[in-house]
N, C-alpha and C positions, 0 to 999 in steps of 0.2 A: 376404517381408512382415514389416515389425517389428511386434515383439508390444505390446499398449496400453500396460506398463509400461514399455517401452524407449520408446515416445511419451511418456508423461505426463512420464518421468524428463528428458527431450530438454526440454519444454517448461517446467520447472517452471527450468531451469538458464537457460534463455532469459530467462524472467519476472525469476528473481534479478536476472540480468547487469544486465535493463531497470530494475529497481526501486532496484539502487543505483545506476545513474546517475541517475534521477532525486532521491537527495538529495544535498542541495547546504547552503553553509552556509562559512565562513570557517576557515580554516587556525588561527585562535586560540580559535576556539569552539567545543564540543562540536556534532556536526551531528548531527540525525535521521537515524536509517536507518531506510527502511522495508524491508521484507521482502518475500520471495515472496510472490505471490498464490496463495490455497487456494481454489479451485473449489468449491462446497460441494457441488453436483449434479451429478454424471457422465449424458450423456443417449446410449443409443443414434444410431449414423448418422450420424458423423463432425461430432462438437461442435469448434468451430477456437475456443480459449482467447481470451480478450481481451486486446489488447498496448497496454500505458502508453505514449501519445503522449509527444515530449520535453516539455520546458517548457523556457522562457527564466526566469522567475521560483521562488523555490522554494516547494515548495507545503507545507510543513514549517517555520515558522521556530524558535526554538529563544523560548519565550514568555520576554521580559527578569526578570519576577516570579519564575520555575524558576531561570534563571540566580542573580539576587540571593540564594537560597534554595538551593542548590545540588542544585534537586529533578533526579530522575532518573529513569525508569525505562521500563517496555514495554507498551504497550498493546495489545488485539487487538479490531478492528473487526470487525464484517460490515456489508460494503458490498454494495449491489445496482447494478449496471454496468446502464445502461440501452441497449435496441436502436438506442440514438443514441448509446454509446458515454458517457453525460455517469454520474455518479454522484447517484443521486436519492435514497438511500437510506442512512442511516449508522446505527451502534449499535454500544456500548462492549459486547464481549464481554468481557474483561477489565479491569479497571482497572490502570493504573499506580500507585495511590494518591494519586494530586495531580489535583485536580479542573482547575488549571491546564492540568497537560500533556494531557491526556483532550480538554481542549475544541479544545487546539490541534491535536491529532492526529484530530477529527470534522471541524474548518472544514479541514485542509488535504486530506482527504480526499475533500471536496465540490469541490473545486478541481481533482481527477487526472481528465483525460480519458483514454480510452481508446479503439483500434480495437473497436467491437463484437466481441462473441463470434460465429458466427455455427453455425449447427444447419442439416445440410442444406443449407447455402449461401445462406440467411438470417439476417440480421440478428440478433439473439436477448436478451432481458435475464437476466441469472446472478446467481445470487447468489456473493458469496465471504466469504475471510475475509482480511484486511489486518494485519500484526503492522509496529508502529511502535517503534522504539525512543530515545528518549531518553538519551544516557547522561549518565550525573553530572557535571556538570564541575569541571572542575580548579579548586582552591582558589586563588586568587589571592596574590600574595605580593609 
């Protein structure tokens, strides 16, 4: 039988894998990475994590004003993942410092669908935590 930490450790590497495929973003311009997903609530009786659907569009773009201004940096959500898998719920645990990149990394977060978590083998809404990162970009020349 594996032990919860060798599960959690198993799933949290999953979620990575999923999270950076889904940012996206051009070969010449700093792209969003978003980060693992942090469970905020551990529930007895077999809780199954919620897995980021792909997208075809990216749900992060890199806002043009950050670019022109060469802002950058990381922010951390908590998002609440609904038992329909949609995101109903957003809030800026951290700020990046740039009210810019904050806004863009709440709208693109409202946008991430996901398989519902599921408790018991139902459906279930969770709460988490979301780290976004913006990096600085390249000074043009």
């Amino acid at each position: 039988m594996h032990s919860a930490r060798a599960v959690r450790s198993g799933v949290l590497a999953v979620l990575a894998a999923l999270a950076g495929a889904a940012s996206t973003g051009c070969a010449d311009d700093p792209s969003p990475e978003v980060g693992a997903l942090r469970v905020d609530q551990l529930r007895e009786g077999g809780l199954v994590w919620p897995v980021l659907e792909p997208r075809a569009s990216p749900a992060f773009p890199y806002p043009a004003d950050a670019l022109e201004e060469g802002a950058g940096g990381e922010i951390l959500l908590r998002i609440r993942i609904s038992d329909a898998g949609r995101v109903d719920s957003v809030s800026v645990v951290t700020s990046s410092g740039h009210a810019v990149l904050d806004s863009a990394a709440v709208e693109g977060a409202r946008l991430l669908r996901y398989r519902p978590a599921e408790h018991r083998g139902a459906p279930t809404a969770i709460w988490a935590r979301l780290p976004i990162r913006y990096p600085v970009p390249a000074s043009g020349g």
